[in-house]
C-alpha positions as CSV (number, residue, x, y, z in Angstrom):
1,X,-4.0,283.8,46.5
2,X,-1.5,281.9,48.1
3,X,-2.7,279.2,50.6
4,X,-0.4,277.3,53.2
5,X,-1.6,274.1,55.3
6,X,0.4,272.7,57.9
7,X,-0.2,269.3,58.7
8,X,0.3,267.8,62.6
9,X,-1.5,264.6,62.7
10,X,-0.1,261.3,62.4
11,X,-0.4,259.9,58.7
12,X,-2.6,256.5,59.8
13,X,-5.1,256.7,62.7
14,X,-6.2,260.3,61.9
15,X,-8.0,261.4,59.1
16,X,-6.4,264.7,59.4
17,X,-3.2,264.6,56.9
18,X,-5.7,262.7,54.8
19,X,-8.0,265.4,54.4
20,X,-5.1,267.9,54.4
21,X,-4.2,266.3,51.1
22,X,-8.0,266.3,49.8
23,X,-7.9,270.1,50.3
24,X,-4.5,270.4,48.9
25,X,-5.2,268.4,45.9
26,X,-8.7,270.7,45.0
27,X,-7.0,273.9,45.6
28,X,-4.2,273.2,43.3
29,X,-6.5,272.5,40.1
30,X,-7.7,276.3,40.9
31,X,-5.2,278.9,38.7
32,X,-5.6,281.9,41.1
33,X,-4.4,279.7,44.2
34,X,-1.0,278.9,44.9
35,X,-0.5,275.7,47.3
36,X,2.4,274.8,50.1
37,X,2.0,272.1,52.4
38,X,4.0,272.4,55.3
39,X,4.7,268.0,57.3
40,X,5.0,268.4,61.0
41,X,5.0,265.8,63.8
42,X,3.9,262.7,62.9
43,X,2.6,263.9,59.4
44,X,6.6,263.5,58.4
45,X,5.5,259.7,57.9
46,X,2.8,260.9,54.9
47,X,5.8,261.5,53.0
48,X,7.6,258.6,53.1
49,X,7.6,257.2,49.4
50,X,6.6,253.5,48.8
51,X,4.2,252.8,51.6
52,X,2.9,249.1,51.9
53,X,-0.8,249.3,53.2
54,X,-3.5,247.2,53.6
55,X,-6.4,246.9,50.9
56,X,-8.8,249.6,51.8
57,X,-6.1,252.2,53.0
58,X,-5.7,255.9,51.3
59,X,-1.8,256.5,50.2
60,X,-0.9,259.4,51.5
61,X,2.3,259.1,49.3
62,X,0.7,259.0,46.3
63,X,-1.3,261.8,47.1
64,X,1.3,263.7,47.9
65,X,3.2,263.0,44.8
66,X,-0.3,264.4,42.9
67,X,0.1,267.6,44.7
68,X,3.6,268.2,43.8
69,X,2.9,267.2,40.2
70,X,0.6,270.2,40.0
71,X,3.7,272.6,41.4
72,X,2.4,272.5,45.1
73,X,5.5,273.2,47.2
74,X,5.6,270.3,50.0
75,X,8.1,270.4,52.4
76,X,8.6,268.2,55.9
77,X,10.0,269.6,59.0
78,X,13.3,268.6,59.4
79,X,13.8,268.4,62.9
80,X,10.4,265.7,62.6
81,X,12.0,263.8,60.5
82,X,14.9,263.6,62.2
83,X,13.1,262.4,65.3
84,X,11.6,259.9,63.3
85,X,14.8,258.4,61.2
86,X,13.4,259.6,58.0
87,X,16.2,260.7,56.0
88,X,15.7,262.8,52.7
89,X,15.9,260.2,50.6
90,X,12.8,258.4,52.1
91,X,10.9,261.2,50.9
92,X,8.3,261.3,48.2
93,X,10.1,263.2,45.0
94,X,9.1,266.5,45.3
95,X,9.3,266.8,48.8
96,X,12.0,269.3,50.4
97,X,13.6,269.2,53.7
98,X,11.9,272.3,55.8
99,X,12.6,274.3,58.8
100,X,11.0,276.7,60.8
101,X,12.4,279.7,58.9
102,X,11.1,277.7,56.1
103,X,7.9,277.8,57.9
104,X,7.9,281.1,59.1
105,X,8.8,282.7,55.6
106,X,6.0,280.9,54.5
107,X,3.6,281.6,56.7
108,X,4.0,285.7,56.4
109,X,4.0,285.0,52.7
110,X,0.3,283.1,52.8
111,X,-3.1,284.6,52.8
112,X,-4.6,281.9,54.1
113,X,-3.2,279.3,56.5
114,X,-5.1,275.7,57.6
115,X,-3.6,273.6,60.2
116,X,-4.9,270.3,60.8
């Protein structure tokens, strides 16, 4: 089965990329289910590698970077990114550059699809 999630909602002040992420990383320990996680909006910013937070705070980055680690394809949309100044090297390794044909192929390729 081959599940997508696209994330919308801003990294910090929003539990929504945060549980994103918790879904992503339970599906991927599953061997029947493959995993993409597609970064829109202000979700670009839960892929910017090295993130300072306060004591208390979930890294999203290092969540992320668990994902990919269990062959989850991540990918940021790259016009979001843009809007943002976050450049591809900013990103978490792992994490591609998307589009929307990215996200389109993607999306007709998934049995499932989440959005949060």
């Amino acid at each position: 089965m081959n599940v997508l999630l696209i994330v919308n909602g801003p990294p910090y002040g929003s539990e929504l990329p945060f549980n994103a992420l918790r879904l992503a990383r339970e599906l991927v320990t599953r061997d029947e289910v493959d995993v993409r996680v597609f970064l829109m909006g202000d979700a670009v910013g839960a892929a910017v590698a090295g993130q300072q937070l306060p004591d208390g705070y979930y890294h999203l980055d290092r969540m992320l970077r668990s994902v990919v680690r269990k062959d989850a394809e991540v990918a940021c949309c790259a016009t979001c990114m843009d809007a943002r100044a976050i450049g591809d090297k900013q990103l978490v390794e792992g994490v591609a550059r998307g589009s929307m044909e990215l996200l389109g192929d993607w999306t007709l390729e998934a049995d499932r699809v989440v959005t949060f």
